[in-house]
C-alpha positions as CSV (number, residue, x, y, z in Angstrom):
1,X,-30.4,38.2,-29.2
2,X,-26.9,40.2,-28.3
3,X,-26.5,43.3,-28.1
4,X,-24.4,44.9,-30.3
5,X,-21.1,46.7,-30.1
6,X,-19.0,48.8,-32.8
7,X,-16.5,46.5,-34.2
8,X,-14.5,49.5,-35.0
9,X,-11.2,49.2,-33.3
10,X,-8.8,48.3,-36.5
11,X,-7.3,51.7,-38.6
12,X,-9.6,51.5,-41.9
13,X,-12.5,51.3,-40.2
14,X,-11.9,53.4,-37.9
15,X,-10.6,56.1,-40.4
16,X,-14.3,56.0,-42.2
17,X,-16.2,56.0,-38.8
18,X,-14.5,59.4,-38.3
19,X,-15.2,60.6,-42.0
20,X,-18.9,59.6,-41.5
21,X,-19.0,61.3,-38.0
22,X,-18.0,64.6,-40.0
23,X,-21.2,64.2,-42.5
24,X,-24.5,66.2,-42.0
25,X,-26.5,63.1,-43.9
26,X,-28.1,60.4,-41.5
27,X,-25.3,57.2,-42.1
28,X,-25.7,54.1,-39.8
29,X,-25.1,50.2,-40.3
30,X,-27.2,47.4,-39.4
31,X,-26.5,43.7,-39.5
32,X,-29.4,42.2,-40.9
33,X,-28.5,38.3,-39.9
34,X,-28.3,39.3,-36.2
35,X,-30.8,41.8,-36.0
36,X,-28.6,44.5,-34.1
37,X,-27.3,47.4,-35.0
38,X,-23.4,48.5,-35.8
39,X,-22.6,52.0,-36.3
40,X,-24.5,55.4,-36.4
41,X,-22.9,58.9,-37.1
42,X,-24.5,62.0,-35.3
43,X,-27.3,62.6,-37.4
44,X,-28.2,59.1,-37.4
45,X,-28.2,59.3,-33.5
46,X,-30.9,62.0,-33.5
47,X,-32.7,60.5,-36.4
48,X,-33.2,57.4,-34.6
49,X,-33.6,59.9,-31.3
50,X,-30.8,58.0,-29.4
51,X,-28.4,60.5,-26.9
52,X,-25.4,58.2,-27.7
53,X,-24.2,55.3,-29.7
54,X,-24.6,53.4,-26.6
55,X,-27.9,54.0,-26.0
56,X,-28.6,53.4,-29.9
57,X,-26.9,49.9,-30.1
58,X,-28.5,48.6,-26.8
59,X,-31.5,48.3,-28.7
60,X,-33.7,45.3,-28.9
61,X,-34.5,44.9,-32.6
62,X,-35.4,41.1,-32.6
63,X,-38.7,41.6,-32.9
64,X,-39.0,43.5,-36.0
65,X,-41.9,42.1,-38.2
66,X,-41.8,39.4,-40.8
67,X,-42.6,41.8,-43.3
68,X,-39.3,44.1,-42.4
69,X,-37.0,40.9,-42.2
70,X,-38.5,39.9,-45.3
71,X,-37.3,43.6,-46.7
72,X,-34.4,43.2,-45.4
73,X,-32.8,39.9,-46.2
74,X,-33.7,41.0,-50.1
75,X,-31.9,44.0,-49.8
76,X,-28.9,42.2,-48.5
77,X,-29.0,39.9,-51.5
78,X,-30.1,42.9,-54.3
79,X,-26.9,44.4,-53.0
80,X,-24.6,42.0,-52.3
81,X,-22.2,42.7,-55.2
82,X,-22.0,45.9,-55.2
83,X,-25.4,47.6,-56.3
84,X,-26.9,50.3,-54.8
85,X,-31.3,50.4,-53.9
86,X,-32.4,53.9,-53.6
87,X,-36.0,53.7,-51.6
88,X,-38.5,55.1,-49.2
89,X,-38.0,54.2,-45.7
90,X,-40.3,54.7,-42.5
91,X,-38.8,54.3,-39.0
92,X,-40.6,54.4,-35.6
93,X,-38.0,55.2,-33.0
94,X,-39.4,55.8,-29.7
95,X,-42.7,55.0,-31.2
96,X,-42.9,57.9,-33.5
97,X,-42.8,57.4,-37.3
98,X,-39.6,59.2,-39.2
99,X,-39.9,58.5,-43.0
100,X,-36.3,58.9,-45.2
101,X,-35.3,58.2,-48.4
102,X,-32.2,55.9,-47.9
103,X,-29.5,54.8,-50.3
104,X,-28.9,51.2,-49.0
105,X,-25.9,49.4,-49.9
106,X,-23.3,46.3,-48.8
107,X,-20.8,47.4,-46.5
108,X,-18.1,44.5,-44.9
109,X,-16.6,44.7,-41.7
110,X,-13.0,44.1,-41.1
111,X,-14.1,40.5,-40.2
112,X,-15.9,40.0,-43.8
113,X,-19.2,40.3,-41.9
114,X,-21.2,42.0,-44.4
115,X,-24.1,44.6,-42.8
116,X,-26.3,47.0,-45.0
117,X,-25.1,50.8,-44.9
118,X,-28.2,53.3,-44.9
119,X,-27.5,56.9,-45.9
120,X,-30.7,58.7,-45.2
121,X,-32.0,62.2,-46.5
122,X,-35.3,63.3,-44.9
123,X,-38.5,62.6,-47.4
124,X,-41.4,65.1,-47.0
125,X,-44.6,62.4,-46.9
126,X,-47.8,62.8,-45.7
127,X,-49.6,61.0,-43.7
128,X,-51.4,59.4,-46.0
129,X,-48.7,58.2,-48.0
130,X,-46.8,56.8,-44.7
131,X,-49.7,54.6,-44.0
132,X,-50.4,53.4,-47.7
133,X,-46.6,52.6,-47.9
134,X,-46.6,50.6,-44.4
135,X,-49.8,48.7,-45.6
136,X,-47.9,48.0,-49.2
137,X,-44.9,46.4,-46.7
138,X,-47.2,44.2,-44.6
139,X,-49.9,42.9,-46.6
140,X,-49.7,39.3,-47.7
141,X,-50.8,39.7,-51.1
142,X,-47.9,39.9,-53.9
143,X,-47.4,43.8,-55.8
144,X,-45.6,43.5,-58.4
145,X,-45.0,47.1,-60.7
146,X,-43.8,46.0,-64.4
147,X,-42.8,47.7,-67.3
148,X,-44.2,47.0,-70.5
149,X,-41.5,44.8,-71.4
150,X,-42.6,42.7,-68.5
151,X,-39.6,43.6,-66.5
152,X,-40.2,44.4,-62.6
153,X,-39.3,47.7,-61.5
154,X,-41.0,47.4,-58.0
155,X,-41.9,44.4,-56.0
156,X,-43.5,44.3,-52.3
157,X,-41.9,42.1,-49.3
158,X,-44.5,39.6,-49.9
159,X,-43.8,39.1,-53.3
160,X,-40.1,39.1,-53.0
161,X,-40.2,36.3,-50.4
162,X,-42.3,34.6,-52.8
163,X,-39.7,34.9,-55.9
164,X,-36.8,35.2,-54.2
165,X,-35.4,38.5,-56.2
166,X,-36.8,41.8,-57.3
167,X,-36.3,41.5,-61.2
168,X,-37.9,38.1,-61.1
169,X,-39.6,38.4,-65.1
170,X,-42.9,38.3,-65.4
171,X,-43.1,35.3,-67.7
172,X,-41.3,33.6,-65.3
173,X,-43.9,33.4,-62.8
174,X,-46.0,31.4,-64.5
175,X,-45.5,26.9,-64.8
176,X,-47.5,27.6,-68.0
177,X,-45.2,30.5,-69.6
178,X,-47.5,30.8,-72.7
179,X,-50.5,32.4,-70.6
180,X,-48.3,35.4,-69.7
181,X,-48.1,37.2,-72.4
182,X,-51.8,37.3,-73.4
183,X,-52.5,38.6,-69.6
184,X,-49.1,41.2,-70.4
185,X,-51.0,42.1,-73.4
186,X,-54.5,42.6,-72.0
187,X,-53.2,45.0,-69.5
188,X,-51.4,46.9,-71.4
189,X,-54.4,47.0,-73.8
190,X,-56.2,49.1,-70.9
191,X,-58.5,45.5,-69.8
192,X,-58.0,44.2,-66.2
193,X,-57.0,40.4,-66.4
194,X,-58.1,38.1,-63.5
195,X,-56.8,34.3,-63.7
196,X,-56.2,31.5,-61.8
197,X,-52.8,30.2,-62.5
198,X,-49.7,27.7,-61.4
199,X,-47.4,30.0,-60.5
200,X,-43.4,28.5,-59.9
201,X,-42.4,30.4,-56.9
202,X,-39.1,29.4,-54.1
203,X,-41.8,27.5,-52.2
204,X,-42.5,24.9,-55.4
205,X,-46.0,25.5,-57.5
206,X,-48.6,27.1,-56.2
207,X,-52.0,28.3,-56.8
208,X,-52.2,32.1,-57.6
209,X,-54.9,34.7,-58.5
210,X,-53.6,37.1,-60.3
211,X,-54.8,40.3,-61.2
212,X,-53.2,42.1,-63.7
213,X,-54.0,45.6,-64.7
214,X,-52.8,49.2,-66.6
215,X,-50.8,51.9,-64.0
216,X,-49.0,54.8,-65.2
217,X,-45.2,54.2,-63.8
218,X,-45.0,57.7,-60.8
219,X,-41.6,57.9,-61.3
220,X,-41.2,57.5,-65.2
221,X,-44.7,58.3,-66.6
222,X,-44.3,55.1,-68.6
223,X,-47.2,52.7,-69.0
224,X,-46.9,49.4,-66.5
225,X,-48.7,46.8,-65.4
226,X,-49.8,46.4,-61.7
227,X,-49.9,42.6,-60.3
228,X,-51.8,41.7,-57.5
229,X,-51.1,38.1,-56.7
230,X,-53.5,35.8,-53.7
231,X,-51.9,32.6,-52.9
232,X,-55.2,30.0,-53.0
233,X,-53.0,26.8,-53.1
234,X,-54.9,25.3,-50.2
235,X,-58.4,26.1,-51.8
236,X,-57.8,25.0,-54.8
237,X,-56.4,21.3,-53.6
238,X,-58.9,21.0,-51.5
239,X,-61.8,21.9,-54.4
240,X,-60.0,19.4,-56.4
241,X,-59.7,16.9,-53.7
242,X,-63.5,17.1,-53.6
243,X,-63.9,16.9,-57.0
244,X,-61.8,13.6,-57.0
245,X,-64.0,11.9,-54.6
246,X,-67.3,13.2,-56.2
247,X,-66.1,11.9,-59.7
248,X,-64.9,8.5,-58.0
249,X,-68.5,8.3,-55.6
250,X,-70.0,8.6,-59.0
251,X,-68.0,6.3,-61.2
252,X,-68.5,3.5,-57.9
253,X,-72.7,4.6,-58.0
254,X,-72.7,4.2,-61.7
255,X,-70.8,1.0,-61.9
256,X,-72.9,-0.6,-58.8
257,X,-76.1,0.3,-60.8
258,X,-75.0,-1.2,-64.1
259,X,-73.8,-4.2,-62.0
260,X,-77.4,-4.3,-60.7
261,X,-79.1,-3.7,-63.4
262,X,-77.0,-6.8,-65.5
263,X,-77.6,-9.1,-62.0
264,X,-81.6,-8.5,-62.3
265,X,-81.3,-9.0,-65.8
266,X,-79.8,-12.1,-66.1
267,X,-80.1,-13.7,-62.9
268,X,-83.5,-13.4,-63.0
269,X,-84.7,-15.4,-66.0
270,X,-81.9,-18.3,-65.1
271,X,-83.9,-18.2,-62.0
272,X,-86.9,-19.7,-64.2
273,X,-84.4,-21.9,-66.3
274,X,-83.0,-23.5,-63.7
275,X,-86.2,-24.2,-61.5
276,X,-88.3,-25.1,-64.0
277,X,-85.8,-27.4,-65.8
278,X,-84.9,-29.1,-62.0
279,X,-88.5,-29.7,-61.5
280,X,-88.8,-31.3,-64.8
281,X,-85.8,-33.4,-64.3
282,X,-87.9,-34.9,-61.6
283,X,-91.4,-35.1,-63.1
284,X,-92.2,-38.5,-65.0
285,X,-91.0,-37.6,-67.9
286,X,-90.2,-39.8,-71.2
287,X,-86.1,-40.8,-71.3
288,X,-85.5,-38.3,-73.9
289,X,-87.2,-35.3,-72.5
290,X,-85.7,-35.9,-69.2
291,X,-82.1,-36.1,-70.9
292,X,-83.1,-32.3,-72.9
293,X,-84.0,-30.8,-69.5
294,X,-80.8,-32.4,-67.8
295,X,-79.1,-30.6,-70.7
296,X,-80.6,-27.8,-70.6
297,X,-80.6,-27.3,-66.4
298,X,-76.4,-28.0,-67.3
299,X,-76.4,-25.7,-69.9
300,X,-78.2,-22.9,-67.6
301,X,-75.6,-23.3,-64.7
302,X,-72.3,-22.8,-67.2
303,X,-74.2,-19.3,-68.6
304,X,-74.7,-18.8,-64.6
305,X,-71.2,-19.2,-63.6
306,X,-69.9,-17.2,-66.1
307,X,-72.8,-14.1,-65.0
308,X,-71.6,-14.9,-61.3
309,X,-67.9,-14.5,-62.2
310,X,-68.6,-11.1,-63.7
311,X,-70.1,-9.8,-61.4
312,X,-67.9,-10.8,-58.5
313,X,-65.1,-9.6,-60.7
314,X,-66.1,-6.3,-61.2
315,X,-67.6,-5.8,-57.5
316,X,-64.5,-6.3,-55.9
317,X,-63.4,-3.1,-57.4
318,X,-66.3,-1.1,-55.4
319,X,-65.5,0.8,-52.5
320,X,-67.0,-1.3,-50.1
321,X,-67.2,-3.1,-46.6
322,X,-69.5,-5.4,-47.3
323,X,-70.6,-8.2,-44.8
324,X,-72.2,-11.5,-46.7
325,X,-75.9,-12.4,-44.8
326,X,-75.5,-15.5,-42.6
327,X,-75.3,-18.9,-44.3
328,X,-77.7,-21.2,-44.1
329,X,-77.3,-24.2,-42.4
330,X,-78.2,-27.5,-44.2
331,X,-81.7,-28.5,-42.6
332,X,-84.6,-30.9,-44.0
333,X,-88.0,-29.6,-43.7
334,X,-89.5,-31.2,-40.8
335,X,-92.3,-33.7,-42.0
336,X,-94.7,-32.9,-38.8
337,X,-94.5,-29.0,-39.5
338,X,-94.4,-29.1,-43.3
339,X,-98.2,-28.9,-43.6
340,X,-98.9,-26.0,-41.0
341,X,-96.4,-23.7,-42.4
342,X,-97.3,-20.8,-44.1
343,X,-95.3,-18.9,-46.9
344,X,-95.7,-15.1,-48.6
345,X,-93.7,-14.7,-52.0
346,X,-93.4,-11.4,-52.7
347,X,-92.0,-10.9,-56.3
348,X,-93.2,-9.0,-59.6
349,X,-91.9,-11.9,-62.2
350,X,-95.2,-14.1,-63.3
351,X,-92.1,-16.9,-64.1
352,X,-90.8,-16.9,-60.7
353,X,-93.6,-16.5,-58.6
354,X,-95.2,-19.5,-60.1
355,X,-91.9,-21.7,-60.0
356,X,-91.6,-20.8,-56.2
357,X,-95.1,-21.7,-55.8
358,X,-94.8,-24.9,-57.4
359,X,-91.8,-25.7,-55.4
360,X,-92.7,-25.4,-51.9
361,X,-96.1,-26.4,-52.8
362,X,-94.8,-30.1,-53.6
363,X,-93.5,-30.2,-50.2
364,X,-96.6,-29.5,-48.7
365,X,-95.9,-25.7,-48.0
366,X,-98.8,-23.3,-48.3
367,X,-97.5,-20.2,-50.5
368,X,-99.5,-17.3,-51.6
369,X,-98.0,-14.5,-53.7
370,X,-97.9,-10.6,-54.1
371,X,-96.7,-8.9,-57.0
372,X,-95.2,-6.1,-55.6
373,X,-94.1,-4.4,-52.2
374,X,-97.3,-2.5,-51.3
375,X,-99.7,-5.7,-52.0
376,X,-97.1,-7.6,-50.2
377,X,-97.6,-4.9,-47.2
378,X,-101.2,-5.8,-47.6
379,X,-101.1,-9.2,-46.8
380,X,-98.4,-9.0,-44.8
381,X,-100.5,-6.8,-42.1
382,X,-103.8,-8.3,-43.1
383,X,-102.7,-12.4,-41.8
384,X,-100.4,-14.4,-40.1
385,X,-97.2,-15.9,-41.8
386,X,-94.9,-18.4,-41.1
387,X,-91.9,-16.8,-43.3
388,X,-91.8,-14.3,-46.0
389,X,-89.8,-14.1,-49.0
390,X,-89.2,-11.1,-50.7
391,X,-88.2,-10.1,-54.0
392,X,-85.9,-6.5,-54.1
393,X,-86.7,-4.7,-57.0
394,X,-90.3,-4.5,-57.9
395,X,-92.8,-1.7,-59.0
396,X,-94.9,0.1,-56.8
397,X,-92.5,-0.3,-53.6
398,X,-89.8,-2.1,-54.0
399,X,-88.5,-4.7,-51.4
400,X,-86.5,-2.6,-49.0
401,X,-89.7,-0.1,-48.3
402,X,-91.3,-3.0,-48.2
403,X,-89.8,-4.6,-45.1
404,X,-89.3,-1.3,-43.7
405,X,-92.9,-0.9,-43.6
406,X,-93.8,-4.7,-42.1
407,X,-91.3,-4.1,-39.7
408,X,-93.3,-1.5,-38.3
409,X,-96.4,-2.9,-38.1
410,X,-97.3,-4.0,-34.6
411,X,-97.1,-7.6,-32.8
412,X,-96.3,-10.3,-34.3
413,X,-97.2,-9.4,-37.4
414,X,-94.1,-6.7,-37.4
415,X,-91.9,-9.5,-36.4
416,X,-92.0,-11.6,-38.9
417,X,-88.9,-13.4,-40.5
418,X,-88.0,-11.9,-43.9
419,X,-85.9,-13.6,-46.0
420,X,-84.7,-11.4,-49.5
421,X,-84.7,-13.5,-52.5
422,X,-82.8,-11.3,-55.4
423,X,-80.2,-11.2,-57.8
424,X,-79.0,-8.4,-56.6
425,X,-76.5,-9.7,-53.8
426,X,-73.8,-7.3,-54.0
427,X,-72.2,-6.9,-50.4
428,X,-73.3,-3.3,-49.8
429,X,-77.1,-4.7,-50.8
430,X,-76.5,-7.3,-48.5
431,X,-76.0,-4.5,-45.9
432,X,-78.9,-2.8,-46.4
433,X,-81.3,-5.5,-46.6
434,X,-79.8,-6.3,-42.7
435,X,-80.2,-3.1,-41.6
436,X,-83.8,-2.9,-42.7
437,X,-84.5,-5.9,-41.1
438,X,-84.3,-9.0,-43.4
439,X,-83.3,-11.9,-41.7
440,X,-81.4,-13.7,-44.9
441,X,-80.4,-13.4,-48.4
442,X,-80.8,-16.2,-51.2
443,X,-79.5,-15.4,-53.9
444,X,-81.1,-15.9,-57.4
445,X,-81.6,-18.1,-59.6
446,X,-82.7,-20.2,-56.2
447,X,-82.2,-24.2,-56.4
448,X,-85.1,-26.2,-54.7
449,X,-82.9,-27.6,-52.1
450,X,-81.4,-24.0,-51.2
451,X,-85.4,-22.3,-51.3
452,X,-86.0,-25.9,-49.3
453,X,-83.3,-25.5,-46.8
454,X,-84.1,-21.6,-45.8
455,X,-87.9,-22.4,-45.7
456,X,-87.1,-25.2,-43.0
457,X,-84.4,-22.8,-41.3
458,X,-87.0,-19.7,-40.7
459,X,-90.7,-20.6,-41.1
460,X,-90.0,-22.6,-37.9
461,X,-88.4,-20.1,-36.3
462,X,-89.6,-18.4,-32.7
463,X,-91.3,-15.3,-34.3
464,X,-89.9,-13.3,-31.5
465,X,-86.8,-14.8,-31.6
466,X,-86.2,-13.9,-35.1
467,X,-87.5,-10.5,-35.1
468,X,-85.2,-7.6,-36.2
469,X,-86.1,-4.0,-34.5
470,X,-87.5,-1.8,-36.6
């Protein structure tokens, strides 16, 4: 920054630089944009304990601290036209404090440059006091002193950097005006009133704990209010933020499990529908009977498309990145292998379990059944299997544990292909079922040549080769 020097060549000025020198009272100029100082009369000089003028102006003061810029860019607006601030300064020239009581007004230059003027009386304050002041100047939180009219009569650096002027009203402070007055009110009734508001300050809304309270005014007596305001702003977005994602994790759970719930629900007896009507299509059945199953297999596949297109619907608004299972490839059951393979069905539906059964069984496919996760466990470690197929959610344990558990078991036996057959095929399900280590996913209600197709697909499969890690 520049040092500063007088200005004072031209007449006027220089006619009130010589009545000042004649005063006994500390008078001296500062410019508060630049940070450097203009004028000081004799008894500023030693106030400031500077020999000369010289020696006062050569002074560094660019590193004065936020808190004093702050006080004193509002007291060159508070007395840009013309008013006068009487108040309680403290000084630390050559690092000892000197604490006045200045009258501080606007003072322009021949140039128009306006500086602030300080004429300075001594002020007999004790140490104490000095301290408690310095800390008032310097702390972050906003002090405000009101009358009971809700005027302020006293307002801190911090808070007048917040506001932007000393008489900002009290009501004003608030985006919500109607909650002032009951906190005015409460204070004044003797009560201390703590709330979190939206305060409208020069920096846009922000979040403010206020603390307002009764204090007897020290220069008038008069009952005030005393406001101590926190800025939380960055607490309280980032509790709300979390609150957001909580209530969206929640509505996404809840509509996931509904979604679930309605897949089980439905898909599962159009599982029976469906099979049992396809088998019957091709039993030897009289003409009429096998045009009521045709019709009812057709009518069973519409009330399916429309269950399918709701749920696909309504899962593409879940926050997911879901990954579909692998397809299956078309392949025929081979005729030499068909009789040596061996199939566990692991589902808790009587309905399903037998129209699986009866399925695979007519292509020569031995299937045995479990009714739940744990007996499917059971047999799971307890003999050999070509393929399993396993329902998700069943009593007991459902299918998940389920594979978790086989998956751990050792040899062979642990390696097992595992194939999930479920209505619940949303793509995060579909993700889990992989990374507990199911192989595939067929998706209920199951038509014989799908079931077909993934029985010839896996339960000929290298066991090893189709093992997923535990």
């Amino acid at each position: 920054m520049g040092r500063m020097g007088t200005g004072f060549d031209q007449t006027e000025s220089a006619t009130r630089m010589r009545a000042w020198d004649a005063l006994k009272r500390p008078i001296w100029l500062f410019d508060p944009i630049n940070l450097t100082g203009v004028y000081a009369n004799a008894p500023a000089l030693a106030l400031w304990g500077a020999r000369t003028l010289e020696d006062l102006l050569a002074r560094d003061f660019s590193q004065l601290s936020e808190a004093v810029k702050a006080r004193t860019d509002r007291l060159a607006k508070v007395t840009a036209n013309g008013e006068e601030v009487y108040e309680r300064w403290t000084f630390y020239p050559n690092g000892q404090p000197v604490t006045v009581q200045a009258l501080i007004s606007t003072y322009r230059l021949e140039d128009g440059r306006p500086v602030l003027m300080f004429e300075a009386a001594p002020a007999d304050v004790d140490a104490e006091e000095r301290r408690a002041a310095e800390a008032l100047r310097h702390t972050s939180t906003l002090i405000t002193l009101f009358d009971a009219e809700g005027a302020p009569v006293f307002c801190n650096p911090a808070a007048f950097a917040a506001y932007g002027s000393p008489s900002h009203p009290f009501e004003a402070r608030f985006a919500r005006p109607e909650l002032s007055q009951p906190i005015l009110k409460r204070a004044l009734g003797g009560q201390v009133a703590s709330e979190l508001v939206e305060a409208v300050t020069v920096h846009g809304r922000r979040w403010h704990n206020m603390d307002a309270r009764p204090v007897t005014d020290p220069v008038t007596g008069a009952l005030g209010v005393l406001l101590n305001e926190r800025d939380v702003t960055e607490r309280v977005e980032a509790q709300q933020a979390q609150v957001a994602a909580e209530r969206e994790a929640a509505v996404a759970r809840a509509r996931e499990h509904f979604l679930t719930e309605m897949s089980h629900e439905l898909r599962t007896p159009l599982n029976a529908v469906l099979g049992f009507s396809e088998l019957l299509q091709g039993s030897d059945l009289p003409g009429a009977a096998t045009s009521q199953a045709a019709r009812i297999h057709a009518a069973g596949q519409r009330l399916l498309t429309v269950v399918n297109q709701m749920i696909d619907r309504n899962e593409g608004d879940l926050p997911t990145v879901a990954a579909p299972c692998p397809a299956v490839p078309a392949v025929a059951m081979p005729e030499a292998a068909a009789g040596a393979v061996r199939v566990l069905y692991v589902d808790d539906n009587d309905s399903n379990r037998l129209l699986v059964t009866t399925i695979l069984g007519s292509q020569g496919v031995v299937c045995e059944t479990a009714e739940d996760g744990a007996q499917g466990l059971e047999a799971a470690a307890g003999a050999d299997w070509d393929l399993i197929l396993m329902d998700i959610q069943m009593p007991v344990m459902d299918g998940v544990e389920a594979t978790r558990a086989i998956r751990a078991l050792p040899g062979l036996r642990g390696c097992v292909p595992i194939v999930a057959v479920t209505a619940n095929t949303l793509g995060a399900q579909r993700d889990l079922y992989a990374s507990v280590g199911m192989n595939d996913c067929l998706a209920k209600p199951v038509n014989i040549a799908q079931l077909m197709e993934t029985v010839a697909v896996w339960a000929i499969t290298d066991p090893n080769a189709g093992a997923v890690a535990a």
